[in-house]
GUKEVO-285877 format. One record per atom (N, C-alpha, C, CB): x, y, z; atom name; residue in one letter. Coordinates in Angstrom, 1 decimal. Each point is the difference from the previous one (the first is absolute). Glycine has a CB too. Layout:
N
       X       Y       Z  name  resn
       X       Y       Z    CA     A
...
This chain:
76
       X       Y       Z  name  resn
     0.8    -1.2     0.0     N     X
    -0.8     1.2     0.0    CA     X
     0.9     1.2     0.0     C     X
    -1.9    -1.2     1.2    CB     X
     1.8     2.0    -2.2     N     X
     0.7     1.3    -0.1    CA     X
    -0.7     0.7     0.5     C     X
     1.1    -0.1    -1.6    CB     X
    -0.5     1.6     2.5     N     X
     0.1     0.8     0.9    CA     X
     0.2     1.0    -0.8     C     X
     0.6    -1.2     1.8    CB     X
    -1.4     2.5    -1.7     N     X
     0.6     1.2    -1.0    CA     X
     0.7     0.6     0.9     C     X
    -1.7     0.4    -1.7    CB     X
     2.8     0.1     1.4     N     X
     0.8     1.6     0.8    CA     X
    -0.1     0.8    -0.7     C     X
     1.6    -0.6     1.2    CB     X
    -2.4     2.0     0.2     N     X
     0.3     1.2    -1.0    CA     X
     0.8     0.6     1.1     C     X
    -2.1     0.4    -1.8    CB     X
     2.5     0.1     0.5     N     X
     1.3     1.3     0.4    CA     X
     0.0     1.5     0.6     C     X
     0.6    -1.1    -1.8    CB     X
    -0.4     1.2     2.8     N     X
    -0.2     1.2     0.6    CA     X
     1.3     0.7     0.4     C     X
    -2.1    -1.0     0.8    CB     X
     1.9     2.6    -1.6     N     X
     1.2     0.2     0.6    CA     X
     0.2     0.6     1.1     C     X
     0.4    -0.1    -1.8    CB     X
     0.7     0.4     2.4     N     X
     0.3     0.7     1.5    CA     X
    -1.5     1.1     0.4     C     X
     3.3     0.1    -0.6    CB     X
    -3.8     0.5     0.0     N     X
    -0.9     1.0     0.3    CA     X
    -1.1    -0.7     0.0     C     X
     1.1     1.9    -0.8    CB     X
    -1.6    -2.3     0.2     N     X
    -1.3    -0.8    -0.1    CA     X
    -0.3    -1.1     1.1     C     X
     0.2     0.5    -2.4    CB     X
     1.1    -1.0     2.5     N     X
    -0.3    -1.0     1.4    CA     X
     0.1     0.9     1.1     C     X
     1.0    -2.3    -0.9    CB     X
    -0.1     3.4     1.0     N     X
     0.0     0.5     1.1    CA     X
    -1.8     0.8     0.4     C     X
     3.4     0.2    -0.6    CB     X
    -4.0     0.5    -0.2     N     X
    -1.5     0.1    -0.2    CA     X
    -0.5    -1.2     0.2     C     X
     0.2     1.7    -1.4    CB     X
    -0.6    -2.8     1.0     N     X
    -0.9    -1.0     0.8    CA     X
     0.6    -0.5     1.2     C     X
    -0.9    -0.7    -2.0    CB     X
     2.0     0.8     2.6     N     X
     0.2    -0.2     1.1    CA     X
    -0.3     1.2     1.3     C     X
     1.4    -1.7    -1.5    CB     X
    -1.5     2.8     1.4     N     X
    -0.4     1.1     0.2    CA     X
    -2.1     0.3     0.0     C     X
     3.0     0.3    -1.0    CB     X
    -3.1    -0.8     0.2     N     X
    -1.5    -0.4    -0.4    CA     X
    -0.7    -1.3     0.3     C     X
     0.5     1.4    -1.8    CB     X
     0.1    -2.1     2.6     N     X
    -0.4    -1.3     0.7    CA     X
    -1.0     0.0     1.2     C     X
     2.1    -0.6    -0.6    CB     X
    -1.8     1.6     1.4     N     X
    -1.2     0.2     1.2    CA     X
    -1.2     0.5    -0.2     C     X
     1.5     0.2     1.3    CB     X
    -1.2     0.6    -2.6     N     X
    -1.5     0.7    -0.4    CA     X
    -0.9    -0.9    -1.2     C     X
     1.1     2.6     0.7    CB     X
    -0.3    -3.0    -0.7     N     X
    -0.7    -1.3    -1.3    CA     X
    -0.6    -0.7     1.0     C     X
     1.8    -0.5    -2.1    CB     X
    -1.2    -0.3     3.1     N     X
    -0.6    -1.1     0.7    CA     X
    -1.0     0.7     1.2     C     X
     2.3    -1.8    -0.5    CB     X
    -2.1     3.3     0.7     N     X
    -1.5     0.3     0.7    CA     X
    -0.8     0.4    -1.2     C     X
     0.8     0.8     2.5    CB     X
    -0.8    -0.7    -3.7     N     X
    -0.9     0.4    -0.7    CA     X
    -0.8    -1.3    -0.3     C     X
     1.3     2.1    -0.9    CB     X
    -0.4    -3.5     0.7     N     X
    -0.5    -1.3     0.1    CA     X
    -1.3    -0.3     0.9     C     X
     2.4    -0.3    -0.3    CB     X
    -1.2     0.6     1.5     N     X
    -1.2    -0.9     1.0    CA     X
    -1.1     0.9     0.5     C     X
     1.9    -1.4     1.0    CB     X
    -1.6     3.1    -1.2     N     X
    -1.5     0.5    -0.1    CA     X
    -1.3    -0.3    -0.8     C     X
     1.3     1.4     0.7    CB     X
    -0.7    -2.0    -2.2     N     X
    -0.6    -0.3    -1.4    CA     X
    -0.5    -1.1     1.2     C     X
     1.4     0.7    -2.9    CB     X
    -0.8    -1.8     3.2     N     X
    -0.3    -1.8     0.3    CA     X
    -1.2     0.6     1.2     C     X
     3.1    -2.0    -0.3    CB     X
    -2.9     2.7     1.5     N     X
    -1.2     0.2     1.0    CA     X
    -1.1     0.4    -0.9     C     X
     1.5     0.8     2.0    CB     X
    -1.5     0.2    -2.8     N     X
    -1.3     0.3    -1.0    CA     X
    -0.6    -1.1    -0.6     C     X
     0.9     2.0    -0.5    CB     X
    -0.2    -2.9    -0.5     N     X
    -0.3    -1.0    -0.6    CA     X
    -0.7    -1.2     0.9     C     X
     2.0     0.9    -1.6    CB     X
    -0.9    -1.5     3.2     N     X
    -0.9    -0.5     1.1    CA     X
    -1.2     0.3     0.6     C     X
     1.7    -0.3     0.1    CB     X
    -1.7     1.6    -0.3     N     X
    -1.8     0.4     0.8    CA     X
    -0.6     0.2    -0.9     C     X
     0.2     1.2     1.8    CB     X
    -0.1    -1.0    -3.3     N     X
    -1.2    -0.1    -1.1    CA     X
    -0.3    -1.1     0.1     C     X
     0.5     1.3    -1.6    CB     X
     0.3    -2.7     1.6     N     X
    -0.5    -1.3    -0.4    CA     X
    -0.5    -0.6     1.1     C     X
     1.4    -0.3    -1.9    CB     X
    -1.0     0.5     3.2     N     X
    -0.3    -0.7     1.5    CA     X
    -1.4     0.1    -0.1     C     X
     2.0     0.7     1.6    CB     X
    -3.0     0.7    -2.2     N     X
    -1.1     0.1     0.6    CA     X
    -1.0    -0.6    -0.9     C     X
     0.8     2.0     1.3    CB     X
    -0.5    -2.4    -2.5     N     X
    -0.6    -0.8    -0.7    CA     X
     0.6    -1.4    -0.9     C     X
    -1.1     2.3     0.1    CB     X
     1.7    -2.8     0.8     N     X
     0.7    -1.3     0.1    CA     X
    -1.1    -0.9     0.2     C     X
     2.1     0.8     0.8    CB     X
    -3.0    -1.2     0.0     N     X
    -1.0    -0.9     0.5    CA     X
    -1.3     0.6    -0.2     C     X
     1.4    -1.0     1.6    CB     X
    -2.0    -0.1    -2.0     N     X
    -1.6     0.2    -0.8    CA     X
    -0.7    -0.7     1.1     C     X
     0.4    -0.2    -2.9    CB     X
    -0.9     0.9     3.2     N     X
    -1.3    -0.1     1.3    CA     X
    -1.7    -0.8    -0.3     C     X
     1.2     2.6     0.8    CB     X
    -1.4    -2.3    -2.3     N     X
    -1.3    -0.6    -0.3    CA     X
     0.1    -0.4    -1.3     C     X
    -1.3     1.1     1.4    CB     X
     0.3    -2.3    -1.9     N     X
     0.1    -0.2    -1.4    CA     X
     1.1    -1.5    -0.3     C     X
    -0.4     3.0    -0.3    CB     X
     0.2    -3.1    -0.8     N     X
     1.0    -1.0    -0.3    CA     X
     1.2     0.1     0.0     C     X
    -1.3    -0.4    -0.8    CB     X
     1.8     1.3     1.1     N     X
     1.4     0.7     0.1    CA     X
     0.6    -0.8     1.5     C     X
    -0.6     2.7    -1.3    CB     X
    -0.4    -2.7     2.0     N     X
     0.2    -0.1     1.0    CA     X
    -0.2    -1.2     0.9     C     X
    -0.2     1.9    -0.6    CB     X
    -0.1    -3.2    -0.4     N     X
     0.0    -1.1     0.2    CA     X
     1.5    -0.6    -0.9     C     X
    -3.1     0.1     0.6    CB     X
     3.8     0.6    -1.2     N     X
     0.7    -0.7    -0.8    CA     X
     1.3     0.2     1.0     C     X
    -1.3     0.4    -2.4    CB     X
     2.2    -1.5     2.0     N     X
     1.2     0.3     1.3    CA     X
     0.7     0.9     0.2     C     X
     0.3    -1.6    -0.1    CB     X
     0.7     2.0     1.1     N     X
     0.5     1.4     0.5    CA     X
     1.5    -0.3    -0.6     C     X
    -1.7     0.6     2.6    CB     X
     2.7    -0.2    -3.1     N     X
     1.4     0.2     0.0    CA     X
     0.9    -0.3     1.8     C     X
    -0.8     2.0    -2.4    CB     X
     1.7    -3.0     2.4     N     X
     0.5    -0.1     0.9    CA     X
     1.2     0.3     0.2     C     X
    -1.5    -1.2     0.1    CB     X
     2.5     1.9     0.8     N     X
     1.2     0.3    -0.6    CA     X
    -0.1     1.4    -0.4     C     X
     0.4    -2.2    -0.7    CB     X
     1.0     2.9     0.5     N     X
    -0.1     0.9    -0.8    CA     X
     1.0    -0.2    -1.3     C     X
    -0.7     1.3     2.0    CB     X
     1.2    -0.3    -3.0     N     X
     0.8     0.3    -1.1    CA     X
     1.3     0.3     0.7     C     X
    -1.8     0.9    -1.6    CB     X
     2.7    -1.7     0.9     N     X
     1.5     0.9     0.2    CA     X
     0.6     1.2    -0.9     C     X
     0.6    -2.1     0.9    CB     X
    -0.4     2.9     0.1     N     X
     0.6     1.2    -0.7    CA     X
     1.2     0.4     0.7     C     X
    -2.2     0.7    -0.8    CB     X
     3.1    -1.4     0.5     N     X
     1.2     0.8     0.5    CA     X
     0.6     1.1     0.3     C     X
    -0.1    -1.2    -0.5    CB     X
    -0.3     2.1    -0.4     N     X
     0.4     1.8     0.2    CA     X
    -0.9     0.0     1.3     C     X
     0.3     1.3    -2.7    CB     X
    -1.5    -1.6     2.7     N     X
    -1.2     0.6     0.9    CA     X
     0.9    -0.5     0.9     C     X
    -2.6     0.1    -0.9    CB     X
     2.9    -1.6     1.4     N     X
     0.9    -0.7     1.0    CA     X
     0.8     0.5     1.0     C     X
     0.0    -1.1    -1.6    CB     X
     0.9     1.5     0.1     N     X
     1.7     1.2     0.4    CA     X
    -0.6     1.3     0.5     C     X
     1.8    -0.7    -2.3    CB     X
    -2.7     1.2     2.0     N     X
    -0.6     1.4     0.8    CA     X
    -0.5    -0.2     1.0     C     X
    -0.5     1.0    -1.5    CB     X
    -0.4    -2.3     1.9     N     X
    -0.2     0.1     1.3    CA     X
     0.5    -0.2     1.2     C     X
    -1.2    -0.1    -1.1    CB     X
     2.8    -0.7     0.5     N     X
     0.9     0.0     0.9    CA     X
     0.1     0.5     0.5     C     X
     0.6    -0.7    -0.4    CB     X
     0.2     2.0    -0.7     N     X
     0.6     1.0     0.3    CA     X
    -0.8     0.8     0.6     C     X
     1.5    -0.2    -1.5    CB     X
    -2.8     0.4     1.7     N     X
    -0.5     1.0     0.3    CA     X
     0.0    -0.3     1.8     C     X
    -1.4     0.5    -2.7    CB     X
     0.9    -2.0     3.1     N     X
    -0.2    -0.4     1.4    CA     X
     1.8     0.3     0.6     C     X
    -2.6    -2.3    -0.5    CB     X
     3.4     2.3    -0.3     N     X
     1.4     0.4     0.5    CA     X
     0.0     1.2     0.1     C     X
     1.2    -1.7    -0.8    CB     X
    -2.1     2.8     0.1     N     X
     1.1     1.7    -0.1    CA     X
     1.0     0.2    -0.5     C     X
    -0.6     0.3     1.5    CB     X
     0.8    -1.2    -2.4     N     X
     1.3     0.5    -0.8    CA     X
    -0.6     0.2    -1.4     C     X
     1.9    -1.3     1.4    CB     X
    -1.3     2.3    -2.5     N     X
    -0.9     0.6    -1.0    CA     X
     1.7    -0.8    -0.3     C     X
    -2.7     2.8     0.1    CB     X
């Protein structure tokens, strides 16, 4: 399985590394929005919806993962 590299030069990496903490709170403020839109209409209360089975488990998402580490640590 090939792997692409791209090439970054001195400035550009030095800008995304500089632009890391505000990316990953712009993230995880996006991920809290996206969690409370879907929490409140996740389960169907009447109807046939609601005899059919429930999802057990959740999705892995690793970024979401790595943020909430970091977030229960305080380190940005």
């Amino acid at each position: 399985m090939l792997k692409e590299r791209t090439e970054l030069n001195r400035y550009q990496l030095d800008k995304a590394i500089k632009k890391y903490h505000d990316n990953m709170c712009k993230y995880m403020r996006m991920k809290d929005e996206l969690d409370s839109l879907t929490a409140a209409a996740s389960t169907a209360k009447y109807g046939i919806e609601a005899t059919m089975p429930k999802a057990a488990g959740s999705t892995s998402d690793p970024v979401h993962a790595h943020v909430q580490i970091r977030a229960s640590r305080g380190t940005y």
